[in-house]
C-alpha positions, 0 to 999 in steps of 0.5 A: 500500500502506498499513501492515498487519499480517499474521499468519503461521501454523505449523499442525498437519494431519493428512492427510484430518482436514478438519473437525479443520484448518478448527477449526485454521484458524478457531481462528487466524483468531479470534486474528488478529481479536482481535490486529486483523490485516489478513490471516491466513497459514496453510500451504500444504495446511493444511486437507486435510493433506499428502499423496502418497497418493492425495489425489484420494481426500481427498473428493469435488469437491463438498466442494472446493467447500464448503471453499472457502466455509468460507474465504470465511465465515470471511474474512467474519466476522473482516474479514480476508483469509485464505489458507488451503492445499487439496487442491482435487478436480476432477471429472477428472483429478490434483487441485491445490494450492490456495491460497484466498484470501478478504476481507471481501467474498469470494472473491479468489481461487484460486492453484494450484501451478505448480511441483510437486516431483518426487514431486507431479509423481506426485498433483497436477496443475500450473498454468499461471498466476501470478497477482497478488491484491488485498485491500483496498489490498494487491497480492500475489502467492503462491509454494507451497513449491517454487515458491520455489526459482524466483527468476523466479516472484518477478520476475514476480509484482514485475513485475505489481504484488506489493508482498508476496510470501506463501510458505505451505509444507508443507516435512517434512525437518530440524529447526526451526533446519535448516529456518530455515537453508535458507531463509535462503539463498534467501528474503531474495534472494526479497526483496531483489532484488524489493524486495518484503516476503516472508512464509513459514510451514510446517506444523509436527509429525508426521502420521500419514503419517510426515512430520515438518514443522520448524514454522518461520515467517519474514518478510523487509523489501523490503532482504532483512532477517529482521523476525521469525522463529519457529522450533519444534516447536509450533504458533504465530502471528507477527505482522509488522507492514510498513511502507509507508514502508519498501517506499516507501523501498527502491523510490525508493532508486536503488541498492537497487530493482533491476527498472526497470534490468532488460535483459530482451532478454538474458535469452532465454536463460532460456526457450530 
């Protein structure tokens, strides 16, 4: 890994407003290109809005695709990596939530939910995968929303190589100063624990739904340390500046990089 700079975004969707969100989405990945960032962080479900209402019924899956490669020309312009949140419409069957993930050169990737909240459990299919990404000289991993209430999602993805870990929300519920708060109780562990840097941001304002999302973006050093945060009721883009230095520093430190002295055969128990 080598210095980056990543900016973390809190955007405004409105479910079923596609063409107005992806003018959100490029918007911000423009000023990201101008601020010379190497990667854009924008919420999860940031394109198609979300939610619980028969999001099969969004668009039809040809138009899945075609946002897709909306992502994938806008990474291409700006020279950046973009991750950028969808409901992505298959032919059969619940639709998923879907991260895209695009670079200079393409698509990277796609990442889809594996662990679905009990009212998504209702709309949206769930993944069976955990995959990492790399973009550049950058290795990293994805966690969406719920998904990082699961410390173990955060090991694994570590232990294939995450040396950042993205967590794009769509997270209604409180106020700004609430929503940061409840994620200073589990994210810096996310960290912490895994010696990796962690990034999360949240869509921010009231959809014509009736959620109302605290717009809230934090970042987090491999030692589990708050390097920059945003909390408010606007949309905003925060940039996060992570240092290889200071990844290299805490993996080398024997008493502040835990995962080489983990005892995974006793951890059956998890699983059983």
């Amino acid at each position: 890994m080598r210095d980056l700079l990543v900016a973390a975004v809190c955007t405004h969707s409105d479910p079923g407003e596609v063409e107005k969100n992806l003018e959100r989405v490029e918007f911000f990945v423009h000023e990201a290109a101008r601020k010379s960032a190497d990667a854009v962080l924008l919420p999860e479900l940031c394109i198609s809005g979300y939610t619980l209402k028969e999001p099969e019924k969004l668009y039809d899956p040809a138009r899945s695709q075609e946002i897709i490669d909306e992502i994938v020309r806008m990474a291409h312009d700006a020279k950046l990596i973009v991750i950028a949140g969808m409901v992505e419409i298959l032919k059969e069957g619940r639709p998923h939530i879907t991260q895209v993930v695009a670079g200079p050169e393409g698509l990277i990737g796609l990442y889809r939910k594996t662990h679905l909240s009990p009212p998504e459990k209702e709309k949206y299919r769930a993944a069976h995968s955990l995959p990492v990404f790399q973009g550049g000289d950058l290795i990293f991993g994805m966690e969406l929303c719920y998904e990082s209430h699961f410390p173990e999602i955060s090991t694994v993805l570590s232990l294939k190589g995450a040396e950042v870990i993205f967590m794009p929300h769509a997270s209604p519920r409180g106020n700004p100063d609430e929503k940061m708060k409840s994620w200073l109780r589990h994210l810096p562990a996310r960290a912490f624990d895994n010696g990796v840097f962690v990034i999360a941001c949240n869509q921010v304002g009231e959809t014509k739904e009736g959620l109302s999302f605290p717009g809230v973006v934090m970042a987090f050093d491999p030692q589990g340390r708050v390097m920059k945060s945003y909390a408010g009721n606007e949309e905003k883009m925060v940039l996060v500046e992570l240092k290889a230095e200071v990844r290299k520093e805490t993996r080398s430190h024997r008493m502040k990089y835990f995962l080489p002295h983990r005892r995974p055969e006793l951890y059956r128990d998890i699983v059983s």
